[in-house]
N, C-alpha and C positions, 0 to 999 in steps of 0.2 A: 504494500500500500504506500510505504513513502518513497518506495520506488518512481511511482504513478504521479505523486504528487510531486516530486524533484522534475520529471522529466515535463508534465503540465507546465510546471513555472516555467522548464526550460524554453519551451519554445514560444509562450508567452515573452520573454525577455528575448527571444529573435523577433517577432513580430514588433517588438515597441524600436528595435532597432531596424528595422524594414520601414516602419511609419517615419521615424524620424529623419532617417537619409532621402528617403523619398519628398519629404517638409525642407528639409536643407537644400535638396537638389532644385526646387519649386522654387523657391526665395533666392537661390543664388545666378539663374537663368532667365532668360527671357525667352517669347517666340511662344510656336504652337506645342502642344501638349503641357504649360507649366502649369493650367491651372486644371487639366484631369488631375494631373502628378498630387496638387496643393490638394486636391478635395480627398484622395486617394489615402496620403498620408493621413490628412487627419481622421478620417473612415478609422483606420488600420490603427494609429496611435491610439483612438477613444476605446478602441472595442479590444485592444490589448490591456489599456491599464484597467478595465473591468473587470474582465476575465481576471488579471493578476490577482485582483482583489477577492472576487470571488474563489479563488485558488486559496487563496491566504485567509480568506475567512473560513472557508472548510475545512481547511489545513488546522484550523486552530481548534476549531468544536473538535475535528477526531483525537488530538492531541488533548485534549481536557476529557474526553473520556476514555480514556487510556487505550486509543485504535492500536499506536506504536510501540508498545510493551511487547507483544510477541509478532515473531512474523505472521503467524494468520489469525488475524484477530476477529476475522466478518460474524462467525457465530460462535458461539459456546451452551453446550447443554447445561440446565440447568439440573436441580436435584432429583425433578420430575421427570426427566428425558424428555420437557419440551427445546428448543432454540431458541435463544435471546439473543436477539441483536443487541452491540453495543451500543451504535450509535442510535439517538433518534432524531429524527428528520424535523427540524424548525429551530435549530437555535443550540445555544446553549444549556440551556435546562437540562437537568439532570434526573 
């Protein structure tokens, strides 16, 4: 799982550097195609630093309920022999 989540951020953090050389390229240039380029980047830069965010905010609930203690953490049986997921879905609450 923080396999999943290391490589999520990773190519988030190529995408904010794809948005921003593309924004640099746009402002540094003139002529046809600068302002696809200019609308392109910002597209690319907004919906990277979201995503990051939302990476980083799930990152944090699974890590406050302890997803990264062992390597498979998705289920665990309880006393009963039903499955209990660790995480639950909305937040931090526990």
């Amino acid at each position: 799982m923080m396999f999943l989540l290391d490589l999520a951020f990773a190519v988030e953090l190529i995408a904010l550097g794809i948005g921003v050389a593309l924004l640099i390229f746009a402002y540094r240039n003139e002529g046809a195609g600068v302002s696809l380029a200019r609308v392109f980047g910002y597209i690319i830069t907004v919906a990277a630093i979201l995503s990051a965010s939302c990476t980083t905010y799930y990152g944090i609930c699974y890590w406050k309920q302890g997803y990264f203690k062992s390597p498979i953490a998705s289920t665990m049986k309880n006393h009963q022999g039903e499955n209990t997921v660790y995480f639950k879905w909305g937040g931090l609450s526990q």
